[in-house]
C-alpha positions, 0 to 999 in steps of 0.5 A, spaced: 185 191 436 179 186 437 177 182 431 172 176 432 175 172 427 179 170 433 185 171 430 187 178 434 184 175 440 189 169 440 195 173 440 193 178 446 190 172 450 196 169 449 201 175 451 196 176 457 198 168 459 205 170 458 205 175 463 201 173 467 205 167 468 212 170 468 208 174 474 206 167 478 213 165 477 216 172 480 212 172 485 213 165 488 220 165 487 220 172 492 215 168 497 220 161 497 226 166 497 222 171 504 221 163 507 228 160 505 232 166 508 227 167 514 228 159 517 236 159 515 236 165 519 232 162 526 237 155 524 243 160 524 241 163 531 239 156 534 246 154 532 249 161 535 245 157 541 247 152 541 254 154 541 255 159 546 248 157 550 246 165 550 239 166 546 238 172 543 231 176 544 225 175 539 227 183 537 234 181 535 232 175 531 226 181 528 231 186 526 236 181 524 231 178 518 228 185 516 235 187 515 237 182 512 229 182 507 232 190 506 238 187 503 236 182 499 231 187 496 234 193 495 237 194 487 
């Protein structure tokens, strides 16, 4: 319930900050761990190359990060 005194409105001003920071943070925390999977896994798949000296195609590389994306995701 508002109240204008100000005291009501306080409290739910600072929930709603709670939560959305706490939402912020869980966002950014998904994006940075999408961005660091994705570039260890083109850093795996040069070192595969530059062991073997046999590339890998676009679409495996694909397959391979939304495999893994799946992965770190599902519950």
């Amino acid at each position: 319930m508002l109240v204008r005194n100000g005291q009501h409105l306080r409290e739910e001003d600072a929930a709603f900050r709670f939560y959305r920071g706490f939402l912020a943070a869980f966002l950014f925390i998904s994006c940075y761990f999408y961005v660091i999977s994705f570039f260890l896994l083109l850093f795996s798949g040069f070192f595969v190359y530059l062991c073997t000296r046999k590339p890998m195609k676009l679409k495996n590389y694909v397959e391979i990060t939304v495999k893994v994306m799946v992965a770190a995701t599902a519950p």
